[in-house]
Structure formats: C-alpha cells, structure tokens
C-alpha positions as CSV (number, residue, x, y, z in Angstrom):
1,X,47.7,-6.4,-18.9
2,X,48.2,-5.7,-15.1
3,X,49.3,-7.6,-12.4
4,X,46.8,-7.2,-9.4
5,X,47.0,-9.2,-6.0
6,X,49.2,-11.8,-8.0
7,X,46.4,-11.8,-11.3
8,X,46.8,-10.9,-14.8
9,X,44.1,-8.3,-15.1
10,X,43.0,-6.5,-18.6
11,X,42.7,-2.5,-17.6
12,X,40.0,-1.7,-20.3
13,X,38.0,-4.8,-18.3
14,X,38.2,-3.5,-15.2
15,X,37.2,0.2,-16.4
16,X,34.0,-1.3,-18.0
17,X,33.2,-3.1,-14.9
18,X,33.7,0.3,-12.3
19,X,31.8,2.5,-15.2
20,X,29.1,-0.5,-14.8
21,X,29.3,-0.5,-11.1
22,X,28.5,3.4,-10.9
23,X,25.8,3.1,-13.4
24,X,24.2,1.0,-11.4
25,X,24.3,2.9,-8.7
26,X,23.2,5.7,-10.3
27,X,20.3,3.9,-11.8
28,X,19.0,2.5,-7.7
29,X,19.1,5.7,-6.6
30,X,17.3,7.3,-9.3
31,X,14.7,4.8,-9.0
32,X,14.9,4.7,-5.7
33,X,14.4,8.8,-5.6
34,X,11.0,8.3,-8.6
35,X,9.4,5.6,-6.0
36,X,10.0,7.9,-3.3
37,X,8.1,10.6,-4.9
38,X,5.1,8.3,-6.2
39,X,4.5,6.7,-2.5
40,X,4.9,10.5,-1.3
41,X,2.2,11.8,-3.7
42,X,-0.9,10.7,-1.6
43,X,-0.1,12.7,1.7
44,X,1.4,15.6,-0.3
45,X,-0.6,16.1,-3.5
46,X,-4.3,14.6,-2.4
47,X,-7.0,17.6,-1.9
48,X,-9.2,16.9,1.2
49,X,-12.1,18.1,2.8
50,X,-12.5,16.3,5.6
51,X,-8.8,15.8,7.5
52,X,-10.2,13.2,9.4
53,X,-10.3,11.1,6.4
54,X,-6.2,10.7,6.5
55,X,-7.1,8.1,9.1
56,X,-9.5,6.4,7.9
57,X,-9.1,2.7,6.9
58,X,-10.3,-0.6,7.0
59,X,-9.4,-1.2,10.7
60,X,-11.1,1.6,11.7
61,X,-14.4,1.3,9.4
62,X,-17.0,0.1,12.1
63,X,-19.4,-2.4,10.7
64,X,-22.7,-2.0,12.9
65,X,-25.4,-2.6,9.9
66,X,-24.9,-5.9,7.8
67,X,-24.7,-4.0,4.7
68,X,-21.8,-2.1,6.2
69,X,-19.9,-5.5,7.2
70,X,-20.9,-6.4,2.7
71,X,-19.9,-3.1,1.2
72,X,-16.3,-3.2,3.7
73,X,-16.0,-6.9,2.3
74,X,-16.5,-5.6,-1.1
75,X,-14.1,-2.7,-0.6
76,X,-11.1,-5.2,0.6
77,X,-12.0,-7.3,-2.9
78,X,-11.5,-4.2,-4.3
79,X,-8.3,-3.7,-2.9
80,X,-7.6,-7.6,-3.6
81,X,-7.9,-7.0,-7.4
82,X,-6.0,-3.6,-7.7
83,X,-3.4,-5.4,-6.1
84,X,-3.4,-8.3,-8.5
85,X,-3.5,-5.3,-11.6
86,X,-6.9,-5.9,-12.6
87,X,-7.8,-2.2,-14.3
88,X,-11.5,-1.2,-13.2
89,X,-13.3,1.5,-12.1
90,X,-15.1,1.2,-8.1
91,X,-17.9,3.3,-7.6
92,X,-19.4,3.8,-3.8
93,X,-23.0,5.3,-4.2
94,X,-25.6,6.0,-1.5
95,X,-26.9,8.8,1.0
96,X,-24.6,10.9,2.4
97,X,-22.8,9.5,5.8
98,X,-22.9,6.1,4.9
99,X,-18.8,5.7,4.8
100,X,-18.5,5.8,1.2
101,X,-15.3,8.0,1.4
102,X,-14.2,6.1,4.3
103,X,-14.2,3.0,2.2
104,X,-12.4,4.5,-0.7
105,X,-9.8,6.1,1.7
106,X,-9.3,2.9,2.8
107,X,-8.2,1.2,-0.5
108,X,-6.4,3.8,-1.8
109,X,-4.5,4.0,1.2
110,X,-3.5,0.0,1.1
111,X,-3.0,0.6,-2.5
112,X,-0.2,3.2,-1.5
113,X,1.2,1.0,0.8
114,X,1.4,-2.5,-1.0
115,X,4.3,-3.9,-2.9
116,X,7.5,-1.9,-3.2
117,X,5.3,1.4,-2.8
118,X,5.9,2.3,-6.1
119,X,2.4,3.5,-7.2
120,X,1.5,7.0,-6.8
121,X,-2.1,7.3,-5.1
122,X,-4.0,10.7,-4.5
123,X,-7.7,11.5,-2.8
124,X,-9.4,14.5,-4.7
125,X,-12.2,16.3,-3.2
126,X,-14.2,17.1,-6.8
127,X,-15.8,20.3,-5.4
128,X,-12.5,21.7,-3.5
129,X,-10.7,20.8,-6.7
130,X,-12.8,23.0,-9.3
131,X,-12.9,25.6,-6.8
132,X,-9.2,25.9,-6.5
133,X,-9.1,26.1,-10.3
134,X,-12.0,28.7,-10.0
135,X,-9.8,31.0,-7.6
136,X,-7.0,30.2,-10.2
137,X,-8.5,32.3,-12.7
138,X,-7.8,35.4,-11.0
139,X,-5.2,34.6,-9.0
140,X,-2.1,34.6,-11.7
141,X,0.5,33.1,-8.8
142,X,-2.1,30.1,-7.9
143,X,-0.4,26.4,-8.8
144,X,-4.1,25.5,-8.6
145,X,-4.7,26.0,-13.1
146,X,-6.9,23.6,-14.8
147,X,-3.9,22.2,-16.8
148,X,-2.5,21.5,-12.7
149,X,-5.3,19.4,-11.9
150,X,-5.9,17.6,-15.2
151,X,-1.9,16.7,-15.6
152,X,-1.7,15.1,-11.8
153,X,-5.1,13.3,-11.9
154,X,-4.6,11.7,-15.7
155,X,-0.5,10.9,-13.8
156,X,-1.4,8.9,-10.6
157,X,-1.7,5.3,-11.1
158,X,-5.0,5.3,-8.4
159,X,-7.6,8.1,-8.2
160,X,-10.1,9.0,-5.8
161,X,-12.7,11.5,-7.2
162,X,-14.6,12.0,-4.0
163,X,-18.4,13.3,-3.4
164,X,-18.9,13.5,-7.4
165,X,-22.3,15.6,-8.2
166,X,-21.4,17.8,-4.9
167,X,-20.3,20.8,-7.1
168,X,-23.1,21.0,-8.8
169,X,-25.6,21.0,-6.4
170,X,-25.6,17.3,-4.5
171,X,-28.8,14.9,-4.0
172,X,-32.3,16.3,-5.5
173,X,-31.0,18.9,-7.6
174,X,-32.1,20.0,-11.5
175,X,-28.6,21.3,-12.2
176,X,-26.4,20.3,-15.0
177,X,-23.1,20.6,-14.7
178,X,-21.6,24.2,-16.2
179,X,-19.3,23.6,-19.4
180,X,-16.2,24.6,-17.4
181,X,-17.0,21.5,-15.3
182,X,-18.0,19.3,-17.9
183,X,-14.6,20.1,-19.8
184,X,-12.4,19.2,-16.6
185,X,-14.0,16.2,-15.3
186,X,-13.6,15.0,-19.8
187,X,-10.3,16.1,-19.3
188,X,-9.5,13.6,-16.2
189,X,-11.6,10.9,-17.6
190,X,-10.0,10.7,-21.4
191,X,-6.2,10.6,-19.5
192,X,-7.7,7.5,-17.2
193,X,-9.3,5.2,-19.6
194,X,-6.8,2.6,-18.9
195,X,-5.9,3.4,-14.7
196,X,-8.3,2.4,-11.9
197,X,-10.5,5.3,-10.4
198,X,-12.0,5.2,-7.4
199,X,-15.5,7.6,-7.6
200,X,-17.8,8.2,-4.1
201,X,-21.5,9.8,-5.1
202,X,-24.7,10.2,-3.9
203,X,-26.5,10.7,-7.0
204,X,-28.1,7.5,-8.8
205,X,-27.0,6.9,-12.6
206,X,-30.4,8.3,-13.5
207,X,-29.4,12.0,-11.5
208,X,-25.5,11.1,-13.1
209,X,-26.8,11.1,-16.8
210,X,-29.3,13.8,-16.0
211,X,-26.1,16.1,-14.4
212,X,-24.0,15.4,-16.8
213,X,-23.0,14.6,-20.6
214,X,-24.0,10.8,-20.8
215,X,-21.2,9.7,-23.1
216,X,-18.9,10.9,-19.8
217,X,-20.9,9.0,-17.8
218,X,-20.8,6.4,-19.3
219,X,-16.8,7.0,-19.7
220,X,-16.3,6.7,-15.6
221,X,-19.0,3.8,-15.7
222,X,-16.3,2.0,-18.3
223,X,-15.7,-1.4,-16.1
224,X,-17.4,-0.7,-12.9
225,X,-17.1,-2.3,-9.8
226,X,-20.5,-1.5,-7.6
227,X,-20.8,-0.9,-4.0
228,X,-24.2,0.6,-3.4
229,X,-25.4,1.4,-0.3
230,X,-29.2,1.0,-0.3
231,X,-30.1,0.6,3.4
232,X,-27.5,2.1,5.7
233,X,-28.4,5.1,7.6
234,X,-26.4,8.5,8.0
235,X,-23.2,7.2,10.5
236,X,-22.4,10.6,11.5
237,X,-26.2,11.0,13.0
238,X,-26.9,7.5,14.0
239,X,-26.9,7.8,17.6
240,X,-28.3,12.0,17.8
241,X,-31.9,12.5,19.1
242,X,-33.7,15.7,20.2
C-alpha cells in the first residue's frame, strides 16, 4: 500500500486506473479522428459535374410549380426517414432541369450534417465516374481504377448516383448499356443491398429495363421511395424566349 494525500492507496489500483484513463483517451481520439474522416468524405471524395450543386439545398430549392413545393416535401420525408435509419432506396425521375439533383443534393447534404456527423455521404456523377475509370485504363498512375470506385461507393453509408442512363446515351436512346458498365454499376449495387441510395434519372422504368440487365434494375428498385416529376418544366429554361 501507499500513503497518498493522507489515504491508503493500492499501486497496482491506481496503475490500472491511469492505463484505463489513457485508453480512453486513446479510444476518443481515434473515434473522434474515423468521424472526422466520414463527415469529410462528401466534400472530398464526391465526383461532380455541376459545382453549383455544392450549394444546393432545401433552402435554396425554389418551389414555383405545385409539384415542385410536393416533390421538395417528399425529399425532406426523405431526409426524415434516413434520419430515423429506415434503409430505402429514393429515386428522383423526370425531364432534365426539373431539380432532381438539387433535391438529392439536398438530403445527402442534411444527411452529412445530422447527429454527431458520423456518416460518410458522397454525390457521384455516374457518367464522370465511368469515364474516370475509362481514362484509368491507360493511365497506370490514375487513383481513378474500377476496384477505386466500387470500394468507396459499396463504403459510404449514403450514395448519390446522379443522372443514371446519361452514359449511355440519356432520354430517347436505343442503347444498352456496354458490359464494362453493366459490371460496375452490379458491382455498386450488390455492396449496397442493405445502405440507402439516392439515384436521379430521366429515363422511365420501361427505358431503365430496356438499358440495362432487369435483375439490376430491379436490384436499385429494391425498396424505393418515388419522387416523379410528371409536370414540371425545364428550371434552367423557364423564363428564356427568343
């Protein structure tokens, strides 16, 4: 025994409790260090297009059609559910210009923000992905491999897979979807069954099944949340005339 401040105090104790102490400490800071990196995935990791779309949210979605003021209500329930862990996929489909990545900007970006922060969110421009992976191929240094994309995608706890059916040709198109596609997009969809994925497309479920392998269709389709946009006119041309 020791004497300490006047009290009988048993060394081995108060080893245990300092090696306790620290390995608490050690343990907050790693965690601290893993949430750091999740919340930080969405601004560093997330492949955009359009770079007006890091400030996009629900503030700044105007609402001048009623089924704009629906589909942003829709979105925020959306959000309202991932944030209660409800696992489901949310599709946005309608004509281009509509908002539709806008709107799924918007929730992923609340997701990244709500709780503690510690879910790791990233925005994926499909075409701009595969075309990275493309230039891969004969660029050896490139970070941008298909095993790159397939590993972060199946890893982030929300996923927006933006303008799907854009790579292979968009809105009226006969194409199918080449093999090297088809195997990526399986790829991120088998390593997702059970995480929430945000998907924006223009093409109806007919053009979806006729681009691409039903049975992955219907894989993305697993649990869907709908927000359709039937009557809303092109937001970017609105107000144009000539």
């Amino acid at each position: 025994m020791m004497i300490i401040d006047g009290e009988k105090v048993c060394p081995a104790c108060e080893c245990q409790k300092e090696t306790e102490a620290l390995e608490k400490k050690e343990s907050d800071r790693l965690n601290a260090a893993d949430q750091n990196q999740k919340h930080s995935m969405f601004k560093r990791d997330s492949i955009l297009t359009d770079i007006g779309l890091l400030e996009a949210s629900f503030k700044t979605y105007i609402a001048e059609q009623p089924e704009e003021t629906a589909n942003k209500e829709k979105a925020a329930e959306a959000f309202r559910r991932y944030k209660q862990e409800q696992v489901f996929n949310t599709w946005l489909v309608g004509n281009p210009g509509v908002g539709k990545s806008h709107l799924a900007m918007s929730i992923l970006r609340n997701c990244n923000e709500m709780g503690t922060r510690d879910k790791s969110c990233l925005f994926v421009s499909v075409d701009e992905m595969l075309l990275r992976i493309r230039s891969s191929f004969s660029d050896k240094e490139s970070k941008y491999t298909e095993f790159y994309f397939i590993d972060l995608l199946t890893k982030a706890d929300f996923l927006v897979l933006d303008d799907l059916g854009a790579e292979t040709g968009g809105t009226g198109t006969e194409k199918k979807a080449t093999d090297f596609t088809m195997r990526v997009l399986y790829g991120i969809a088998n390593g997702r069954q059970n995480k929430p994925t945000i998907i924006t497309s223009n093409l109806s479920l007919i053009a979806l099944e006729k681009m691409y392998d039903p049975k992955l269709v219907s894989r993305l389709m697993r649990n869907t949340f709908l927000i359709r946009f039937r009557e809303t006119t092109d937001k970017r041309i609105r107000n144009i005339t000539f």
